[in-house]
PyMOL Python script that loads the backbone (N, CA, C, O; Angstrom):
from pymol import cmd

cmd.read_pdbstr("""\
ATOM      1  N   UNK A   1     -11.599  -1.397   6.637  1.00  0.00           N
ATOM      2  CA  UNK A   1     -10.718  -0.571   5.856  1.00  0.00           C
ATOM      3  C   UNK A   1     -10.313  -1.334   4.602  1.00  0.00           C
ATOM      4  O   UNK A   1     -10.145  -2.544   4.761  1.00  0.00           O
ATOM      5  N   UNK A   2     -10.101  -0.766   3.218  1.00  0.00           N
ATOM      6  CA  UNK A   2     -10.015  -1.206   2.735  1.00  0.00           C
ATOM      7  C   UNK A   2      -8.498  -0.488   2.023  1.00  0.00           C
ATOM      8  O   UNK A   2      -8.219   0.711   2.004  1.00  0.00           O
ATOM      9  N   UNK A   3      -7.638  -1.676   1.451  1.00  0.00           N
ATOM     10  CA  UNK A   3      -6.308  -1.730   1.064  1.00  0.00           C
ATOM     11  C   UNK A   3      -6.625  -1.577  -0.673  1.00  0.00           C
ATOM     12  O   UNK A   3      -7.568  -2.031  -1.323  1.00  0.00           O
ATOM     13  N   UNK A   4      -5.378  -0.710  -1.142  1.00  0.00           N
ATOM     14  CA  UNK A   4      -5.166  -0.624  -2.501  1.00  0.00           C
ATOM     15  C   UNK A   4      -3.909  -1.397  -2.829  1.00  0.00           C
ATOM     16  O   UNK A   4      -2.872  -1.470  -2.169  1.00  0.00           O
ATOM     17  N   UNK A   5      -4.146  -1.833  -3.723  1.00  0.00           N
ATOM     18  CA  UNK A   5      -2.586  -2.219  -4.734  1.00  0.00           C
ATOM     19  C   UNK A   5      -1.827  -1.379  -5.492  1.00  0.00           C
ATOM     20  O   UNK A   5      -1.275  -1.756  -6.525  1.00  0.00           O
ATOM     21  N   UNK A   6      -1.749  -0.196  -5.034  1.00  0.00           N
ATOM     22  CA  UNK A   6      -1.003   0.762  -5.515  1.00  0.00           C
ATOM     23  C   UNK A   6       0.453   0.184  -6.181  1.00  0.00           C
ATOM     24  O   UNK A   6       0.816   0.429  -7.332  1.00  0.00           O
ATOM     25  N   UNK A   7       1.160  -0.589  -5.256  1.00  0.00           N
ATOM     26  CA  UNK A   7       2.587  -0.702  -5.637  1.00  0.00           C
ATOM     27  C   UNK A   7       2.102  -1.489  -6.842  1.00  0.00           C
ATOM     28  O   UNK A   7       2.642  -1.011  -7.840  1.00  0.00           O
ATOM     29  N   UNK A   8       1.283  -2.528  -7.163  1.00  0.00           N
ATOM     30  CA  UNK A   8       1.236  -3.185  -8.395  1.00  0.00           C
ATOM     31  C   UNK A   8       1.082  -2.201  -9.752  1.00  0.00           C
ATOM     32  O   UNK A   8       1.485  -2.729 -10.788  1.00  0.00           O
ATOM     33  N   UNK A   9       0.686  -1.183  -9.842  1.00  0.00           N
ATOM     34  CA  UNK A   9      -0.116  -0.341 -10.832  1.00  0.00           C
ATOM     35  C   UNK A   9       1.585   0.891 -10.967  1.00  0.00           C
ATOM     36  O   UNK A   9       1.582   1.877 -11.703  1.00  0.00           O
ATOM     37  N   UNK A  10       2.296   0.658 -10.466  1.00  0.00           N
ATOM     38  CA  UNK A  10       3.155   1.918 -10.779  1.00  0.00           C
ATOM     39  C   UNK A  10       4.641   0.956 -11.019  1.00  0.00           C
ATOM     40  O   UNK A  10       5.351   0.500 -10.123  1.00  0.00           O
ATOM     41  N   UNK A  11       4.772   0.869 -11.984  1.00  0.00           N
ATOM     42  CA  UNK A  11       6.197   0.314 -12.399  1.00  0.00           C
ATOM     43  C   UNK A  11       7.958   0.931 -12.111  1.00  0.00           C
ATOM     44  O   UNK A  11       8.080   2.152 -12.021  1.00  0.00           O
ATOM     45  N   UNK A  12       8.985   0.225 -12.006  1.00  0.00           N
ATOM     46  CA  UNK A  12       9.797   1.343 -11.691  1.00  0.00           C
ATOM     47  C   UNK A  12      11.207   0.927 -12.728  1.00  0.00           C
ATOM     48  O   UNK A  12      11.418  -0.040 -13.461  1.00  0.00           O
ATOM     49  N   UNK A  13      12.085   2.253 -12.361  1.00  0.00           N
ATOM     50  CA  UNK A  13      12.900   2.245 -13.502  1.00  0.00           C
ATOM     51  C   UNK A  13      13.986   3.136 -12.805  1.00  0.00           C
ATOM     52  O   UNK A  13      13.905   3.744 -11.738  1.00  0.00           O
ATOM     53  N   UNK A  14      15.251   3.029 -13.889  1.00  0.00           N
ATOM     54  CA  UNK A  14      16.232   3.700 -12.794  1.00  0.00           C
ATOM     55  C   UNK A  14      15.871   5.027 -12.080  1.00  0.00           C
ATOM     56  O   UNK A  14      16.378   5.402 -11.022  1.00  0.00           O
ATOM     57  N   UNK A  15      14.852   5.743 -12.854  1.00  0.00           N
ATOM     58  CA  UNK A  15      14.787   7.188 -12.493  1.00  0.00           C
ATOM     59  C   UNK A  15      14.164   7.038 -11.068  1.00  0.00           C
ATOM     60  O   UNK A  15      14.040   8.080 -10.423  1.00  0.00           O
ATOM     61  N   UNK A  16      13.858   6.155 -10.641  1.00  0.00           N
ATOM     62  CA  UNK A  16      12.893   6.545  -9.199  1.00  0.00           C
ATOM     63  C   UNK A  16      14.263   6.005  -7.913  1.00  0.00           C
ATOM     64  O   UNK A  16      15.032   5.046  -7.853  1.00  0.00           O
ATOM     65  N   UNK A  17      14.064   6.915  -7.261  1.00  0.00           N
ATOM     66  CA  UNK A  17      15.231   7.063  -6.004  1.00  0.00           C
ATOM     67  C   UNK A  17      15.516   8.077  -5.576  1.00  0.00           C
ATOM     68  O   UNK A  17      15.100   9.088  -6.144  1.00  0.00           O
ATOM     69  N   UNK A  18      16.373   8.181  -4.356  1.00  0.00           N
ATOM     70  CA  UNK A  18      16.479   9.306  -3.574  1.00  0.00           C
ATOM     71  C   UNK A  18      18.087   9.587  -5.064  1.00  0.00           C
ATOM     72  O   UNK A  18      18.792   8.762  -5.645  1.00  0.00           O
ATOM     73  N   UNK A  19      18.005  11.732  -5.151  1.00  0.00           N
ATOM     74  CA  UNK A  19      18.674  11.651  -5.940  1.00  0.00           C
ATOM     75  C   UNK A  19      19.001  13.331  -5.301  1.00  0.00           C
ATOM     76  O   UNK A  19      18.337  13.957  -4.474  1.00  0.00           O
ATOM     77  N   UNK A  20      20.118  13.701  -5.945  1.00  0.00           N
ATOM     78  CA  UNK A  20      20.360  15.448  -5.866  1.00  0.00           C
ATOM     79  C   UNK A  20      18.960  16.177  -6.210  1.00  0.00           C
ATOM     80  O   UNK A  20      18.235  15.361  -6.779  1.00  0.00           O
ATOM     81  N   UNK A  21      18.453  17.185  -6.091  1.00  0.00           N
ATOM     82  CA  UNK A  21      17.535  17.599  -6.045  1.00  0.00           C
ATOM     83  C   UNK A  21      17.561  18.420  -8.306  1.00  0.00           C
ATOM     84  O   UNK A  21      18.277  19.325  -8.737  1.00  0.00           O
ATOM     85  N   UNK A  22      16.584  17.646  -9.030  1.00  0.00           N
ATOM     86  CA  UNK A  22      16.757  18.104 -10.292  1.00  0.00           C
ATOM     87  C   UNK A  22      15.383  18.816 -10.381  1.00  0.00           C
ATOM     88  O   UNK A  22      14.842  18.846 -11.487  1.00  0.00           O
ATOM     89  N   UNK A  23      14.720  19.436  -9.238  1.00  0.00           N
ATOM     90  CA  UNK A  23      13.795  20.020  -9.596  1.00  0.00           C
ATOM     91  C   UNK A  23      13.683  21.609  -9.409  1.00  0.00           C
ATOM     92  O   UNK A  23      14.742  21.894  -8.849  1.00  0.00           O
ATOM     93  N   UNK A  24      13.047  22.637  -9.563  1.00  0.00           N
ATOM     94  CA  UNK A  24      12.756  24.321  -9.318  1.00  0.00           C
ATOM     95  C   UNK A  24      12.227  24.580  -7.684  1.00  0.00           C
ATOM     96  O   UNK A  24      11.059  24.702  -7.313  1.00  0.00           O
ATOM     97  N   UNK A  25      13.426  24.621  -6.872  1.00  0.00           N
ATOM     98  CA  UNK A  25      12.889  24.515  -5.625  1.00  0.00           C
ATOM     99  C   UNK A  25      11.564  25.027  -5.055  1.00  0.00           C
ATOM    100  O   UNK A  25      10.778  24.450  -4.304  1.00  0.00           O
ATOM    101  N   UNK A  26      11.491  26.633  -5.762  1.00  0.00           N
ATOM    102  CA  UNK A  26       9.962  27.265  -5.721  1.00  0.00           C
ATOM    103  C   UNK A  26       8.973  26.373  -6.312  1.00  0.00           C
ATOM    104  O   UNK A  26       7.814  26.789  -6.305  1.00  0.00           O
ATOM    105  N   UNK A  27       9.144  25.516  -6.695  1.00  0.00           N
ATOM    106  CA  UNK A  27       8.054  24.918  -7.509  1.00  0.00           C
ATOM    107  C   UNK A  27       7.223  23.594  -6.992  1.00  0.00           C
ATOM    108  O   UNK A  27       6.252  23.052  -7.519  1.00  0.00           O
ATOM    109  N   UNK A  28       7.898  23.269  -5.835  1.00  0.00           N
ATOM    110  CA  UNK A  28       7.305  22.215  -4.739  1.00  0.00           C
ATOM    111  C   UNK A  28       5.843  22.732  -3.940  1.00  0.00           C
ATOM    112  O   UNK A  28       5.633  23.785  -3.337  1.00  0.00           O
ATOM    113  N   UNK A  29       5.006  21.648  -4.169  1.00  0.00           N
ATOM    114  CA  UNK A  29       4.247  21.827  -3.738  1.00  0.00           C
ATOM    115  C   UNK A  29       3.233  20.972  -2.545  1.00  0.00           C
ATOM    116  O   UNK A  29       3.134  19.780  -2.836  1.00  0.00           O
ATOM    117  N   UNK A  30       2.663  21.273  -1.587  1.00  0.00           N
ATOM    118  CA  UNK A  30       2.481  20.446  -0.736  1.00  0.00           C
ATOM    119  C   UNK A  30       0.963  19.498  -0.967  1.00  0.00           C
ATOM    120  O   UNK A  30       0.170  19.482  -1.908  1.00  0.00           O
ATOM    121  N   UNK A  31       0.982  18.978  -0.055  1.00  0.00           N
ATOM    122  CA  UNK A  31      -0.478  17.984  -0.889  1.00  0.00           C
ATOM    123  C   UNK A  31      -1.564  18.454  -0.068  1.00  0.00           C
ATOM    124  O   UNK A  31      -1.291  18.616   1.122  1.00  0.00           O
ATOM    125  N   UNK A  32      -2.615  18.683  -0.410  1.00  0.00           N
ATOM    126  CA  UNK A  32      -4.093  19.142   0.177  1.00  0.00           C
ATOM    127  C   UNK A  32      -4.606  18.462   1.142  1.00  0.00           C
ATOM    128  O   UNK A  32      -5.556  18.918   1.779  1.00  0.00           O
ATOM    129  N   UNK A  33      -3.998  17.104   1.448  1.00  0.00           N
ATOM    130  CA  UNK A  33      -4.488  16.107   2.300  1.00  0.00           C
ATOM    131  C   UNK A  33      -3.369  16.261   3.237  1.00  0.00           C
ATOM    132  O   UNK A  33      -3.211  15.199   3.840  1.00  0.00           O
ATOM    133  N   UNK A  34      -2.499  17.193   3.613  1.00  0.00           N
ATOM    134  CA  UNK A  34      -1.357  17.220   4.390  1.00  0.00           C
ATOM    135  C   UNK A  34      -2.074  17.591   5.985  1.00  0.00           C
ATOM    136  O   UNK A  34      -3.078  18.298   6.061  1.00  0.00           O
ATOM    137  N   UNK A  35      -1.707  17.272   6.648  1.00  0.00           N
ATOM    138  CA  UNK A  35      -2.049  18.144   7.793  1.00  0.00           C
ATOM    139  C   UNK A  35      -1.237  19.032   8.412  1.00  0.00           C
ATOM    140  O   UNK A  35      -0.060  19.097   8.765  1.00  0.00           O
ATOM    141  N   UNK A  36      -2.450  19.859   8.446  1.00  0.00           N
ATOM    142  CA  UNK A  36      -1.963  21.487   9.135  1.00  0.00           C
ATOM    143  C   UNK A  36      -1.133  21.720   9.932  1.00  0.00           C
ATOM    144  O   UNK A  36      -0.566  22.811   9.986  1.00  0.00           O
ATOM    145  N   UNK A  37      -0.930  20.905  10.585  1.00  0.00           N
ATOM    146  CA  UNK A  37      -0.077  20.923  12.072  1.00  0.00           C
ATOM    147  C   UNK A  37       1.351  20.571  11.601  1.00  0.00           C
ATOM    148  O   UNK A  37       2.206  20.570  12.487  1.00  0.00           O
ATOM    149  N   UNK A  38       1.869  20.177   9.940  1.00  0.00           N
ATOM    150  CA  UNK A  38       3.275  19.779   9.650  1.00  0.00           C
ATOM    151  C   UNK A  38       3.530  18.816   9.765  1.00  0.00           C
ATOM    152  O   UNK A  38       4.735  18.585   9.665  1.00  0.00           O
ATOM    153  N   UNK A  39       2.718  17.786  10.008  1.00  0.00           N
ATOM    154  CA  UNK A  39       3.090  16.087  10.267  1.00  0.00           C
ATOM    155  C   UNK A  39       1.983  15.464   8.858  1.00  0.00           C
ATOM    156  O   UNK A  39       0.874  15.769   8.418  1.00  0.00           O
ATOM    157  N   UNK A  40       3.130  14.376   8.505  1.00  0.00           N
ATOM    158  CA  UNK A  40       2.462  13.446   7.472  1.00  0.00           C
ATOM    159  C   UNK A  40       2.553  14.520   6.146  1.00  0.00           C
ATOM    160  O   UNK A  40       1.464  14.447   5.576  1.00  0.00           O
ATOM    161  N   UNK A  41       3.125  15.142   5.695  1.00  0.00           N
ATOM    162  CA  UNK A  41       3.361  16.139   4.491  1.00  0.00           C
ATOM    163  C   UNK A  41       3.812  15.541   3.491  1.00  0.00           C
ATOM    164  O   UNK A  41       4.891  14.960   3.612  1.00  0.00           O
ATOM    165  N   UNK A  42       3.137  15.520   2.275  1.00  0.00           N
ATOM    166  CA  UNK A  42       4.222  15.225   1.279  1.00  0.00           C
ATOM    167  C   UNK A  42       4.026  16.333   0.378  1.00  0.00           C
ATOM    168  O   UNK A  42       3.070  17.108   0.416  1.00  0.00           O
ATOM    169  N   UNK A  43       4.998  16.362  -0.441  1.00  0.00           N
ATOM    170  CA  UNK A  43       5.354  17.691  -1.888  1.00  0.00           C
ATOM    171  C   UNK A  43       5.372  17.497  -2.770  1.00  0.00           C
ATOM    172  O   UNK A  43       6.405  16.836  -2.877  1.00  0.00           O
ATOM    173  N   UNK A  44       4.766  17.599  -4.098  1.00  0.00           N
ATOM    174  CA  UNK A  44       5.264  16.961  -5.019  1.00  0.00           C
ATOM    175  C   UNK A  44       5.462  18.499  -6.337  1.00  0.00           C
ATOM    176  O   UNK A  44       4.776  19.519  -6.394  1.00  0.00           O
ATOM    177  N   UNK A  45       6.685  18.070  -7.248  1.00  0.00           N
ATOM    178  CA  UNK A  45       7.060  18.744  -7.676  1.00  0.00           C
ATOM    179  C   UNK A  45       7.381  18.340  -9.190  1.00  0.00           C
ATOM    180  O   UNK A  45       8.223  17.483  -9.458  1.00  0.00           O
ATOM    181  N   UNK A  46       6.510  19.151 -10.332  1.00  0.00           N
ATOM    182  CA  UNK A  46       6.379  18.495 -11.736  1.00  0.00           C
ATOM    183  C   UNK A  46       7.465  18.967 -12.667  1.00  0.00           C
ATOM    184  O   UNK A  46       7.195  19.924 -13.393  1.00  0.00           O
ATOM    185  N   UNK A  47       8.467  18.507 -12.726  1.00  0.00           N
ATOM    186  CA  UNK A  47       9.402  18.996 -13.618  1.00  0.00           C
ATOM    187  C   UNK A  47       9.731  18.223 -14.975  1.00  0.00           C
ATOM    188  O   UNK A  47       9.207  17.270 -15.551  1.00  0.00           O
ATOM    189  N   UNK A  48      10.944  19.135 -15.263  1.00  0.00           N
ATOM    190  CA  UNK A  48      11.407  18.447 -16.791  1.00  0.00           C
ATOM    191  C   UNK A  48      11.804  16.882 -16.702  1.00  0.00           C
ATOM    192  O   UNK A  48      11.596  15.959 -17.489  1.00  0.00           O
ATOM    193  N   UNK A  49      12.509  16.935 -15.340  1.00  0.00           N
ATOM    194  CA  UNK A  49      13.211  15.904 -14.760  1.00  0.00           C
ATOM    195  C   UNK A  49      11.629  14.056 -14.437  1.00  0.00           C
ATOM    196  O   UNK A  49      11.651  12.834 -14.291  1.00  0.00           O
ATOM    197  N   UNK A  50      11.092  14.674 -14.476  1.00  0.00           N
ATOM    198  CA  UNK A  50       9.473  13.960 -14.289  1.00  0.00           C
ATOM    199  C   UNK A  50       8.916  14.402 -12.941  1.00  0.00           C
ATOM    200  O   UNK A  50       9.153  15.544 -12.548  1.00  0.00           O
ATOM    201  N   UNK A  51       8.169  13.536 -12.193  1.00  0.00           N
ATOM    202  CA  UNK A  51       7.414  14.167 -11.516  1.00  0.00           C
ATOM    203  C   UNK A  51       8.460  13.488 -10.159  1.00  0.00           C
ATOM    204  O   UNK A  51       8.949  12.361 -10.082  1.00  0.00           O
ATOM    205  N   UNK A  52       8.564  14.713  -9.134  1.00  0.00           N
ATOM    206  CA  UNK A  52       9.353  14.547  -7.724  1.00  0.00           C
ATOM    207  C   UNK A  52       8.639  14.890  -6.689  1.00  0.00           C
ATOM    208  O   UNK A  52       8.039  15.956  -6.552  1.00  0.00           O
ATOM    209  N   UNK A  53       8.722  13.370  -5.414  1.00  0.00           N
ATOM    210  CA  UNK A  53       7.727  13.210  -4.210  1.00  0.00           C
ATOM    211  C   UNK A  53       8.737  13.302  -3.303  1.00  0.00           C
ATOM    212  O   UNK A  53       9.630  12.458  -3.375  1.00  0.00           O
ATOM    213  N   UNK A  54       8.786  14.111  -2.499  1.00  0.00           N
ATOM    214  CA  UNK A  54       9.500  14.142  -1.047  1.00  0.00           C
ATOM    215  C   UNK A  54       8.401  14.696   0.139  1.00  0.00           C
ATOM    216  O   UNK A  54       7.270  15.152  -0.028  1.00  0.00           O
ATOM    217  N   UNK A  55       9.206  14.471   1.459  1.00  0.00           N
ATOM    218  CA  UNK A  55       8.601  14.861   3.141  1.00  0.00           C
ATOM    219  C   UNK A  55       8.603  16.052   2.669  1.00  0.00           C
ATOM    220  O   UNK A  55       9.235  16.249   1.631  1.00  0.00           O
ATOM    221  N   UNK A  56       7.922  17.108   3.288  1.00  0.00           N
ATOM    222  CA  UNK A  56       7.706  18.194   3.460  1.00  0.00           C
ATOM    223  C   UNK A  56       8.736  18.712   4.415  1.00  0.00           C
ATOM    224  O   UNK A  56       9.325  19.783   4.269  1.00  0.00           O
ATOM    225  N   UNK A  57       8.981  17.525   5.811  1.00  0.00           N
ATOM    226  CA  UNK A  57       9.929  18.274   7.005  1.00  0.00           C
ATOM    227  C   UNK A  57      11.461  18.157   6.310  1.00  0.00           C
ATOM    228  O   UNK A  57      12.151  18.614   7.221  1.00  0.00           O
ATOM    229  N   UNK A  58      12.156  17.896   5.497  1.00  0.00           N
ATOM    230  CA  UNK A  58      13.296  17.001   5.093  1.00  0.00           C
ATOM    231  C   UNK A  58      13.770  17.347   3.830  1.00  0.00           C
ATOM    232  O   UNK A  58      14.573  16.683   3.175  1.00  0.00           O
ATOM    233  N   UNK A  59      13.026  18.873   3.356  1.00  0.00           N
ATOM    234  CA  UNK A  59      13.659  19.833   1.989  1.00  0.00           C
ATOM    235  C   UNK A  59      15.047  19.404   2.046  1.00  0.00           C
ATOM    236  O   UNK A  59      14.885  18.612   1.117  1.00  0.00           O
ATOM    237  N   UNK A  60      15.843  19.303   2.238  1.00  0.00           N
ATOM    238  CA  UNK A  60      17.390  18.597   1.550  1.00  0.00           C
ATOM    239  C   UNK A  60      17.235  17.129   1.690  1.00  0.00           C
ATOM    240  O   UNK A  60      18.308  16.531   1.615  1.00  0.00           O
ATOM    241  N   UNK A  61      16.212  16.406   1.869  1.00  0.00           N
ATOM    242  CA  UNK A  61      16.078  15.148   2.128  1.00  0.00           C
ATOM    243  C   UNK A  61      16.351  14.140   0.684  1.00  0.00           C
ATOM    244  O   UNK A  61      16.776  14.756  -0.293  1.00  0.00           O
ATOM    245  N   UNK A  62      16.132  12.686   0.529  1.00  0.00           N
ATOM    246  CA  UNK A  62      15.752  12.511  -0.490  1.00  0.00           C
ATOM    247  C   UNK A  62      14.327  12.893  -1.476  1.00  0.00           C
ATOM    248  O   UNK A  62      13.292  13.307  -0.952  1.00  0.00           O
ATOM    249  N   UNK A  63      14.430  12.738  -2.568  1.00  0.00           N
ATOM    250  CA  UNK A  63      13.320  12.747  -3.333  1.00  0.00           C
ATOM    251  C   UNK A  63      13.117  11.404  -4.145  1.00  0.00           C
ATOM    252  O   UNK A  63      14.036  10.729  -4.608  1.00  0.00           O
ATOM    253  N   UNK A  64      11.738  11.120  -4.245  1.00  0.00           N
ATOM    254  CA  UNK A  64      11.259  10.161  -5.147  1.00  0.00           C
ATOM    255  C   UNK A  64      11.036  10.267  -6.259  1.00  0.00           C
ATOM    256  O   UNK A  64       9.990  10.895  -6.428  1.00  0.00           O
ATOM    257  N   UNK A  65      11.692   9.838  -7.522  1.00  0.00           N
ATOM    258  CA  UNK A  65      11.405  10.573  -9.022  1.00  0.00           C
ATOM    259  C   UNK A  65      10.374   9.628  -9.807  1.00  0.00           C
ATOM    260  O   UNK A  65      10.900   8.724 -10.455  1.00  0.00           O
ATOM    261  N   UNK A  66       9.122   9.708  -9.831  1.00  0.00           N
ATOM    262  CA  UNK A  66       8.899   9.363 -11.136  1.00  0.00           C
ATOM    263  C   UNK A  66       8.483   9.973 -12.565  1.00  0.00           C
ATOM    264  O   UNK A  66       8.047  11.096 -12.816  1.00  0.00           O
ATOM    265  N   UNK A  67       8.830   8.568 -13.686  1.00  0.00           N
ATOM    266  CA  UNK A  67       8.448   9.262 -14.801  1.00  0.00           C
ATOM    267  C   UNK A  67       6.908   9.819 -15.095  1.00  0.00           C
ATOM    268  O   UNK A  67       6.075   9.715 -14.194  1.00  0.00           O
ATOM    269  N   UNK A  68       6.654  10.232 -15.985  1.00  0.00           N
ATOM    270  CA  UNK A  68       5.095  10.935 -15.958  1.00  0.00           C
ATOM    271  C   UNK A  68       3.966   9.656 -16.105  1.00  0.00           C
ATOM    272  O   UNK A  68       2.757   9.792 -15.916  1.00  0.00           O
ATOM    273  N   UNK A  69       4.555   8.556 -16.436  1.00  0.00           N
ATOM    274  CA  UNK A  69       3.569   7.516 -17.216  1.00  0.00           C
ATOM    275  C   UNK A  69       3.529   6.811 -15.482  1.00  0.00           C
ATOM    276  O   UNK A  69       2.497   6.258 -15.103  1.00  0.00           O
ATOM    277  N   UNK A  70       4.518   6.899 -14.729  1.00  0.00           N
ATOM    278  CA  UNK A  70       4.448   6.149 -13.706  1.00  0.00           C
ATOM    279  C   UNK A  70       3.468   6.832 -12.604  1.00  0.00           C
ATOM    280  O   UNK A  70       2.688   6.145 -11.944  1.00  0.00           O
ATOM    281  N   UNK A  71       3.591   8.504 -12.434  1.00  0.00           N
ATOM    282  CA  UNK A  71       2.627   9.223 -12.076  1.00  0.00           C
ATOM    283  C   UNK A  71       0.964   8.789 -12.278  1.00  0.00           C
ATOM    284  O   UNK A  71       0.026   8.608 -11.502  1.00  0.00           O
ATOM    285  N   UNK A  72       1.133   8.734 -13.619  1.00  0.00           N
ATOM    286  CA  UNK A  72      -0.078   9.108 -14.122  1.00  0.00           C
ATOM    287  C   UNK A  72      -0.880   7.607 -13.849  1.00  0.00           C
ATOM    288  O   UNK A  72      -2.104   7.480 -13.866  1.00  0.00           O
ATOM    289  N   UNK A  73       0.281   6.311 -13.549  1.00  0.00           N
ATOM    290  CA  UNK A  73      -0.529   5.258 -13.043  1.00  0.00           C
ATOM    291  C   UNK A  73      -0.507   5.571 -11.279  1.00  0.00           C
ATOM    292  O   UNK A  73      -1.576   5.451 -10.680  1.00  0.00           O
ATOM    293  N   UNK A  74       0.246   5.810 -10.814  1.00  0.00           N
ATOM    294  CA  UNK A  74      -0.491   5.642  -9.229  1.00  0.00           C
ATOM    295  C   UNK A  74      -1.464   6.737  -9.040  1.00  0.00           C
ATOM    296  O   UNK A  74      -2.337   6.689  -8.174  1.00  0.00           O
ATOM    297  N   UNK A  75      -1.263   8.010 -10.094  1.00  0.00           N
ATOM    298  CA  UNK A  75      -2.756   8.838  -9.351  1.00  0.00           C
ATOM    299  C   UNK A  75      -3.818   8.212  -9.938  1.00  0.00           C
ATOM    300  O   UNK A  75      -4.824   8.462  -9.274  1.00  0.00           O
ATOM    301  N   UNK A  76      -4.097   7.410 -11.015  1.00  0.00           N
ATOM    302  CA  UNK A  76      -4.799   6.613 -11.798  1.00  0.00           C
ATOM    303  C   UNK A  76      -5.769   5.582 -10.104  1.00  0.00           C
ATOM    304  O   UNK A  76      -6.924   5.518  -9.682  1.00  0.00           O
ATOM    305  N   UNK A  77      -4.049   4.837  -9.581  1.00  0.00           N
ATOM    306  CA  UNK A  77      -4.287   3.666  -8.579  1.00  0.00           C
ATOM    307  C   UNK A  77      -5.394   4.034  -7.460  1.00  0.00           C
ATOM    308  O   UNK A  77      -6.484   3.504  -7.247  1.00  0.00           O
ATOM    309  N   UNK A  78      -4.513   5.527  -6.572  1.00  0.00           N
ATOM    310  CA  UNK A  78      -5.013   5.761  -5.989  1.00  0.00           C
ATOM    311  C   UNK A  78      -6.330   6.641  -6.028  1.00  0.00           C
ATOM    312  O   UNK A  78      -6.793   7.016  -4.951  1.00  0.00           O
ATOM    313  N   UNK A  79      -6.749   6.874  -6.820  1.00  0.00           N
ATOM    314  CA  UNK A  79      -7.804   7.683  -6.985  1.00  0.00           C
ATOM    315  C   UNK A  79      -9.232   6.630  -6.984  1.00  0.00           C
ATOM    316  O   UNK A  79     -10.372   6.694  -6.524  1.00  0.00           O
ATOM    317  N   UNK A  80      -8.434   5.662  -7.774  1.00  0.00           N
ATOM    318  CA  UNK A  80      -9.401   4.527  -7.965  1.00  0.00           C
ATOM    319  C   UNK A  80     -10.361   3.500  -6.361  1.00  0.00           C
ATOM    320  O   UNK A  80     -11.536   3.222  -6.122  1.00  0.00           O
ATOM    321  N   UNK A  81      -9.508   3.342  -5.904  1.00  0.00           N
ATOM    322  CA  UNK A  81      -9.411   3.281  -4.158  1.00  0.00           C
ATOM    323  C   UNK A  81     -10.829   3.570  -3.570  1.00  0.00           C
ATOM    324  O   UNK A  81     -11.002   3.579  -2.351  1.00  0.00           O
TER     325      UNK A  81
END
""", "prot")
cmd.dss("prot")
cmd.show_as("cartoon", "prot")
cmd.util.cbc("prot")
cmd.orient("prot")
């Protein structure tokens, strides 16, 4: 199996943390690699606010905020993988 360095490639800044929810609740979306059965889900949701990662089971849960440049490096990371 092979390991990525994801955390190296995505920088962080105050905006990333669990926060009140600043995104269009309809506008969450789940990930294609989720499984069917409701376990292992994540959502991600592209707003003004930047881009927001939360659980799928845990909608009032926290959310993960990043900015778009920080996005655009871990789908960069992981894609690379």
């Amino acid at each position: 199996m092979t390991e990525c360095a994801v955390g190296s490639a995505v920088g962080g800044d105050d905006t990333a943390g669990p926060t009140a929810s600043r995104f269009d609740p309809a506008a969450w979306r789940k990930a294609s690699a989720s499984e069917p059965n409701g376990g292992n889900c994540v959502e991600v949701n592209f707003g003004t606010a930047g881009v927001g990662l939360r659980d799928s089971k845990l909608t009032d849960g926290p959310e993960f905020v990043l900015a778009l440049g920080q996005w655009q490096a871990f789908a960069t990371a992981v894609t690379s993988c």
